[in-house]
Structure formats: C-alpha cells, structure tokens
C-alpha positions in Angstrom: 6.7 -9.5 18.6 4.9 -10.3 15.2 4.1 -12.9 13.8 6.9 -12.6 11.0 10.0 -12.9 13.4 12.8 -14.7 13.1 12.8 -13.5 8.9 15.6 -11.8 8.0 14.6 -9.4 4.7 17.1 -7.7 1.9 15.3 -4.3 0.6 17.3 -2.9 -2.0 16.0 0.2 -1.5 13.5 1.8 -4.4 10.7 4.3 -4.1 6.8 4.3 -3.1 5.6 0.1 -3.3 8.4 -1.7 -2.4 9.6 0.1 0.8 5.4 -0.3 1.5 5.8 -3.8 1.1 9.1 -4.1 3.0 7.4 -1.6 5.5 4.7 -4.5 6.2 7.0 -7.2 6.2 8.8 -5.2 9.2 5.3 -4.3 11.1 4.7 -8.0 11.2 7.9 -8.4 12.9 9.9 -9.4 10.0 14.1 -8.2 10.2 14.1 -5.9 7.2 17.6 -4.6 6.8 17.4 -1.6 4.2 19.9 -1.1 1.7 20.2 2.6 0.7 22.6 4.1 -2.2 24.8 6.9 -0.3 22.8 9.9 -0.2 19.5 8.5 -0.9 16.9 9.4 -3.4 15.0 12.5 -4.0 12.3 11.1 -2.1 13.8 10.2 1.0 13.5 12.5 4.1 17.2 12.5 5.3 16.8 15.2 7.2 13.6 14.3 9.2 13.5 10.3 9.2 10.2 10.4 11.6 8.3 11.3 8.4 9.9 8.3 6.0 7.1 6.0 7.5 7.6 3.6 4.9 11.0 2.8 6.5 9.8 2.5 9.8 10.3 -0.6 12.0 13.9 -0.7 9.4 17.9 -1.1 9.8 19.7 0.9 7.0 22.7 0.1 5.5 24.4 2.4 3.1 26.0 0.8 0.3 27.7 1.9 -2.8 26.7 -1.3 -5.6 29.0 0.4 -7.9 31.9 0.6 -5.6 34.4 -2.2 -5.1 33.1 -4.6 -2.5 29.6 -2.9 -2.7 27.9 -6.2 -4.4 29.7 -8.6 -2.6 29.1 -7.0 0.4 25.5 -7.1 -0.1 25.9 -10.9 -1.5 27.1 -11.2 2.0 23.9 -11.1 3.6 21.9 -12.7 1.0 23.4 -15.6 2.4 22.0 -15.3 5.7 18.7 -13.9 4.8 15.4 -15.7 3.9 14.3 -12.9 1.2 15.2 -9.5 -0.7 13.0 -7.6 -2.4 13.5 -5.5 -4.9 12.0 -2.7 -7.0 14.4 -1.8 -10.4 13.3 -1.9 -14.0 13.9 -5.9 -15.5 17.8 -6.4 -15.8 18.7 -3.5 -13.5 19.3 -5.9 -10.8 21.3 -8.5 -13.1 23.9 -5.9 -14.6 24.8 -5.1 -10.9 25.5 -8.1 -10.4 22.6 -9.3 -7.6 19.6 -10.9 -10.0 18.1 -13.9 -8.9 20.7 -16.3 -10.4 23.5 -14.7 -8.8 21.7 -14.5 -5.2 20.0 -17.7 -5.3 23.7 -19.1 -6.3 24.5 -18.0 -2.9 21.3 -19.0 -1.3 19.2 -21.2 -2.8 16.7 -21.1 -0.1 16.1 -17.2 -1.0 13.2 -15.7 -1.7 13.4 -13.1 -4.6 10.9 -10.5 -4.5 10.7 -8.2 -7.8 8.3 -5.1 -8.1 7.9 -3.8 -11.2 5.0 -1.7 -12.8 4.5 -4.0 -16.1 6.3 -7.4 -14.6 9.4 -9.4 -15.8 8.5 -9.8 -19.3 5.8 -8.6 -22.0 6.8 -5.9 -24.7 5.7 -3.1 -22.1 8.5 -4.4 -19.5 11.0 -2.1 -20.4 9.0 1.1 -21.0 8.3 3.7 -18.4 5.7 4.1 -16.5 3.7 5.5 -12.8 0.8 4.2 -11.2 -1.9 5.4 -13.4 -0.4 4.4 -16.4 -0.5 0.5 -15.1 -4.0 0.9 -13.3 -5.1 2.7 -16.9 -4.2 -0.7 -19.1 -5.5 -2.9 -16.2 -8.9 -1.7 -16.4 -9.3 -0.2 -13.2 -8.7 3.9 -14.2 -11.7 3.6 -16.8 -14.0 2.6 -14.4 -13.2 5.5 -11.5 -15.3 8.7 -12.2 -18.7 10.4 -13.3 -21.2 9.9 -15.6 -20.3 12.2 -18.5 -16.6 13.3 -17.0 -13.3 11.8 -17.6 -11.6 9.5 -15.3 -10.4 9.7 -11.5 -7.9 9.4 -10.5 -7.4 7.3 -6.8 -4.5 8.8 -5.6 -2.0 6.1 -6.0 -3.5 3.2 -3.8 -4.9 1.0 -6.8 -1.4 0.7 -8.5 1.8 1.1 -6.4 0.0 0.5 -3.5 -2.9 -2.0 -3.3 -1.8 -4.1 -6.5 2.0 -3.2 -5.7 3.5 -3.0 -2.6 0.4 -5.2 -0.7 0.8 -7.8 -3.5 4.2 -8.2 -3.0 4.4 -8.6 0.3 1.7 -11.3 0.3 3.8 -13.2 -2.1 6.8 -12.9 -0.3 5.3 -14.5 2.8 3.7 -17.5 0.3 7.0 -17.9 -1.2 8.5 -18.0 2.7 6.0 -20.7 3.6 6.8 -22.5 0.3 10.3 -22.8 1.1 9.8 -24.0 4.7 8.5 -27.1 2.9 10.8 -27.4 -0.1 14.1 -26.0 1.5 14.1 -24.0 -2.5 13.9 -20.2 -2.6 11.9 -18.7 -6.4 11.4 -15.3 -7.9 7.8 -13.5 -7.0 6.9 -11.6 -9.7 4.8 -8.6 -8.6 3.9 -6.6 -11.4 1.5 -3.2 -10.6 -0.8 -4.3 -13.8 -1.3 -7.7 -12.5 -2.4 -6.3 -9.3 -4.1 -3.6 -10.2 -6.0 -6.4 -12.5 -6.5 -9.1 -9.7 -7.8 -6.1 -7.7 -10.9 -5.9 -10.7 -11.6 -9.4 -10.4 -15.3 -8.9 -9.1 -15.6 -6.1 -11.5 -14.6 -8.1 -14.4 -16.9 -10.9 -13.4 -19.7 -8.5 -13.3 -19.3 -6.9 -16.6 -19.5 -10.6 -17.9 -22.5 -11.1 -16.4 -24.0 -7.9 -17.9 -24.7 -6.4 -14.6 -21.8 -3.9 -14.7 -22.0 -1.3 -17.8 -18.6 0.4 -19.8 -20.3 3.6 -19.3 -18.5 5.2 -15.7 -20.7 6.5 -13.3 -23.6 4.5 -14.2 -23.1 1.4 -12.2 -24.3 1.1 -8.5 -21.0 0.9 -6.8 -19.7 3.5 -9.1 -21.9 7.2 -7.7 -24.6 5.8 -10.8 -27.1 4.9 -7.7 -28.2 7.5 -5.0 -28.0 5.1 -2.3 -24.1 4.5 -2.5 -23.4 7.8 -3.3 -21.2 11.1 -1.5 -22.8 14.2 -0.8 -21.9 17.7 -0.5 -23.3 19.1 2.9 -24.6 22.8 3.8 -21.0 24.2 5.4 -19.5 22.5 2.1 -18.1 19.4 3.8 -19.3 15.7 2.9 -21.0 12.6 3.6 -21.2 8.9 2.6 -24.2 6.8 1.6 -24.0 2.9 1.3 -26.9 1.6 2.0 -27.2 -1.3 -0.6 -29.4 -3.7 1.6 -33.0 -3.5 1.8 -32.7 -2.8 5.8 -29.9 -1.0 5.6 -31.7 1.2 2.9 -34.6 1.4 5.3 -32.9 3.0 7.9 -31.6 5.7 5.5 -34.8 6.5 4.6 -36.3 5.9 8.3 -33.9 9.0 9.0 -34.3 10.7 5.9 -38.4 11.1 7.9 -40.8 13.1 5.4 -38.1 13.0 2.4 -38.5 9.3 2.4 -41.4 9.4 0.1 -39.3 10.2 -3.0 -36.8 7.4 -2.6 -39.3 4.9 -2.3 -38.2 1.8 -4.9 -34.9 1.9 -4.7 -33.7 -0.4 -7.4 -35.7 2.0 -10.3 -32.3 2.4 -12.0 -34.1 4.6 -14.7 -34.7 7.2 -11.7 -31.2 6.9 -10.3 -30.6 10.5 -11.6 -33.2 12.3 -10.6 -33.2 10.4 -7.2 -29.9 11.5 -6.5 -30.7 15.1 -7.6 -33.3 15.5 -5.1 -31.5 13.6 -2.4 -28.4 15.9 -3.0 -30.6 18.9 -2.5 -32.2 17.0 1.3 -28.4 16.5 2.4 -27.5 19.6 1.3 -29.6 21.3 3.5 -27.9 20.6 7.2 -24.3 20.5 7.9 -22.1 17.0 8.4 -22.3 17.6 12.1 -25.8 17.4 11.8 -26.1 14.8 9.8 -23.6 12.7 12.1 -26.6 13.4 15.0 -29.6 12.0 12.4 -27.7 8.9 11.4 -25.7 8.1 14.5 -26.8 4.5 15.5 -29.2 4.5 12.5 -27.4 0.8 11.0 -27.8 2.8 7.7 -24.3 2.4 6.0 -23.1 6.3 7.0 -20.0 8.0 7.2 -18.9 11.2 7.2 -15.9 12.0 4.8 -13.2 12.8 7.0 -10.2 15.1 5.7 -6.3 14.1 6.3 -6.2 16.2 9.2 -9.4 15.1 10.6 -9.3 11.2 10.6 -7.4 10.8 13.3 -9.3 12.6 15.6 -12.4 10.4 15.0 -13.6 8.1 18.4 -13.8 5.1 16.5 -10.3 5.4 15.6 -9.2 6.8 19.0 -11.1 3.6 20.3 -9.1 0.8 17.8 -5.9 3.1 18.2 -5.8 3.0 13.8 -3.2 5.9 14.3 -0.3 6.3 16.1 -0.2 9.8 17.6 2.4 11.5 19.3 0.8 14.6 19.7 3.7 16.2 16.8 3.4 13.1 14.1 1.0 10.2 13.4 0.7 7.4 11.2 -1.4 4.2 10.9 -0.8 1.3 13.1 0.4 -1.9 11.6 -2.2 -3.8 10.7 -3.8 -6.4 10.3 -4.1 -6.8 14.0 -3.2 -10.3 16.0 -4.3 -11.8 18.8 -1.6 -13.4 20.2 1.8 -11.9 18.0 0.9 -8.2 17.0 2.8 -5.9 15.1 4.0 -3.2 16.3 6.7 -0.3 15.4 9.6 -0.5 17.5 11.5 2.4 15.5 11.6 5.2 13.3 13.1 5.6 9.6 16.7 5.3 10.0 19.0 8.0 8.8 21.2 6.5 5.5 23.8 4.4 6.6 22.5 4.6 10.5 23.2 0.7 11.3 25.9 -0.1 8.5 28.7 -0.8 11.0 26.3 -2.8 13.3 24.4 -4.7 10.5 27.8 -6.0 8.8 28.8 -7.0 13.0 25.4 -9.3 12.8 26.4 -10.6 9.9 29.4 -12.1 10.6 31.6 -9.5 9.2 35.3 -8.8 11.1 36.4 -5.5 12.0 38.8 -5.8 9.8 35.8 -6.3 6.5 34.0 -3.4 8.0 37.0 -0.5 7.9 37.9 -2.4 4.5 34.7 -1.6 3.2 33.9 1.8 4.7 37.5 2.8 3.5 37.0 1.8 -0.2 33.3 3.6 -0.1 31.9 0.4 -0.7 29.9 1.1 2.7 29.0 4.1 4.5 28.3 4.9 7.9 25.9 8.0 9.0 27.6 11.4 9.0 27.3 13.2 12.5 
C-alpha cells in the first residue's frame, strides 16, 4: 500500500544500518527481497524472527555467494530489480563477484546502494570501525555530554542509524527518481561520517558564527542552559525542559508559581549554573507524576522522560498508534505517515531461507534452476 510499491529491492544482507534502511524502504511498500548467508549472523534472531524488526515487511532468500551458482543466482535478480543495497567493507562486494560494475553490466538501470562507516574511498576506508568511532571524527561525539565530563555517548542513532541507515535510504529513493528520468542506474555512497557530519550541519554553522562554544555542556541546546535542560525528580525518575521561546519560557515559570522569581532573565548565560542548581533542587522536590499534573496543558515545552518499557503506554502514543502492540511484542509504526498510500507491515522477519523456493519462482527461475541450485548449496530453503 505505500507509496514505494511496485520497487523491487536486493539487500545483501549486513548488520544494524543497512537492514534499517532496507527495513524503511519495505515499510513504504518497497519489495525488499533479503539475501541472507546460510545460517545467518550472530545478530540475527533465527529462532524468534518476531524480534528481527529490522527485517520486517522482508522475503528472505538464503544464498551461499561462495557456492557454485550462488552469485549468479543472485545476478539473477539484479536484473529484474530497481536497487540492491549493500553494507560490506569497499571491495568485499567486487571480489564476490556482485560490485557495481558487474551488476550494473546486467542492469544498467540499477541503483547501487553502499553503506559503509568511512565511505568508498579516503585512507580510513579500509580500517575498522563502529558507530562512535565515525560520529567521534565527524564532530558530533565531542559535542554530546556535561560541562566538565567526558563525552556521551547516544546509543547508536547518530551513526549507524540517523547518518547511516536513514541516509541511505533517502538516497536510494533520489537515485530511483533519478533513473525514472535518465533510464541510468549509479552508486549512492552512504558513508556513517558523512552522515553523521550532514547531521551537524546547524551545529557547524553555529560554531562559525561564534554562538556555539568547543566547551560541551555549555551551549544552550547542550544541558549549558536551565531552560533546555533534564531533571531528576523526587521518586528518582526524570523530566524534560525546552522552553527556549520567551512564551514558552513564561509558561514554565507561570507553573513553576513562587519559584519563578529566581529564573527571572532567562538569557543571563553567566547565571546558567546557578539557575540550573536551584531549579534542579524545585523539580526535585515532587515526583514526575506530579509534575505531569502542574505542566499538563501549560504550552511550556514539557515532557516526561519515558523509559523503554514505558513509552508505549503513553496516550499520545496510544492516540497516533507510534507502536505497534500486540499485547506480547511491539515496535514503532512505519513512519513517516501518508495520507493517501501508508506504510504499513504486512509481515514478520522471515526465518533464513523462508521464501528461497518462491522468490527464484517470481523471478523467472524453472523448477528445474531451483533443485539445481538447492542441490549444489548454492541456495537454501528453511529447515522444518
């Protein structure tokens, strides 16, 4: 039903960014056919697919690339596919025999999507690395913590995810468009540094203007003001303050009611500490609960901080449906959300090898190909 159907994807199978991009392709309503090595990886969840979400919405195919008929079995459906995507160290791809040259031989309409950490070339493209080694030499980890501590680390949504896996998918859809036009498939390029750099752009910009300092945790979007700022509460849960706007900062204070007083000129960034000292100490002295009650409907940029097992529960998300719940598993909805041709997930992570025999029917493949394949071990089907 999304607005992606009718695009037949290739995802050679990797971990963490590119199954999130192929995952979003597939939530728009993109044909993602997933190609898994026998076995899988150590981070797939053979035994309990409904917890692989970022394979949801996916066919799997299980094919051996180093088995006779593995590549050209795959080279296959590159023909009848609009994209693959892809997410080896540079050259990994080429020595198997399926890098862009060899793929857009066979179509030359392709779209070649490649996810890598430091990109296609550079001295760093052949080194090692995770997420907060690329978001470290992009900029972005420096900036993520406290006055006076070390860096933060965010999980890994700035890398893998955000500047990875999102990234890629948004230039896999611009190359699609592109080639709508030019009939020409090209290779997208989605490094994790690039990204994770793109992602700073505002930041960057601000540091040039002298508005944003090199010293973490003294900045105003950074916990350096006590406006924008999270807050331990009495029954050691938290809260979140944003009010950057002069009404929205009015309202905080409007429900903050005698403690007001000492908060007074917000912008007095010498008093930023000792502001947030003494505000710490107000919010610290009712629970979250109660603090939900004193800002609800305030217009004062307020949230509570909501735990993993908590978000869901929340009525603003119950209202937008933002989770999928079965009452035993949940996961976000595909978003963004469409008027007219929404996402939606129309099935679970497949088990390895789950649609082999009916993905190589689809393509075009006889009978014959398919027990060729499945009995040189260039394919495999899903053991019962």
């Amino acid at each position: 039903m999304g607005p992606l159907k009718g695009i037949t994807i290739i995802e050679i199978s990797g971990l963490g960014p590119g199954p999130f991009g192929a995952m979003l392709l597939a939530d728009m309503g993109a044909e993602v056919i997933r190609v898994e090595r026998p076995g899988g990886s150590l981070f797939t969840a053979v035994n309990n697919p409904r917890l692989d979400v970022l394979n949801r919405n996916k066919r799997c195919i299980a094919v051996d690339l180093k088995a006779p008929g593995g590549v050209e079995t795959v080279l296959r459906l590159v023909e009848q596919a609009d994209g693959l995507l892809e997410g080896n160290r540079p050259g990994v791809m080429e020595r198997l025999g399926l890098g862009p040259d060899a793929c857009l031989e066979r179509n030359p309409a392709l779209v070649y999507g490649r996810m890598t950490g430091w990109g296609q070339e550079g001295p760093m493209a052949s080194e090692a690395g995770h997420d907060i080694n690329y978001i470290a030499l992009a900029g972005a980890l420096h900036g993520i913590g406290r006055a006076g501590e070390k860096p933060a680390i965010p999980l890994n949504l700035v890398g893998d995810f955000g500047g990875g896996g999102l990234l890629l998918a948004y230039g896999m859809v611009c190359g699609l468009l592109e080639a709508r036009t030019s009939g020409k498939g090209q290779v997208v390029d989605a490094a994790m540094i690039d990204g994770a750099a793109t992602l700073m752009a505002s930041t960057f910009a601000a540091h040039q203007a002298d508005f944003w300092s090199d010293e973490r945790g003294t900045n105003m979007l950074d916990s350096g003001a006590h406006f924008y700022e999270v807050y331990e509460t009495s029954d050691g849960r938290y809260i979140s303050l944003g009010a950057i706007e002069p009404q929205f900062y009015a309202a905080l204070l409007d429900r903050l009611g005698d403690d007001a007083q000492y908060f007074e000129n917000q912008f007095d960034a010498p008093n930023w500490p000792a502001m947030k000292e003494k505000l710490a100490a107000v919010i610290k002295g009712r629970s979250r609960d109660e603090w939900d009650e004193i800002f609800a409907g305030a217009n004062a940029c307020y949230a509570p901080v909501l735990s993993m097992s908590e978000v869901r529960h929340h009525p603003h998300h119950r209202a937008r449906a933002t989770f999928l719940d079965d009452g035993r598993y949940w996961e976000p909805a595909p978003a963004p959300r469409f008027s007219r041709t929404p996402g939606e997930v129309t099935r679970n992570a497949a088990v390895i090898g789950e649609h082999s025999e009916e993905i190589l029917r689809d393509f075009g493949f006889s009978e014959a190909d398919i027990a060729a394949g499945i009995a040189s071990g260039a394919v495999h089907v899903k053991s019962d």
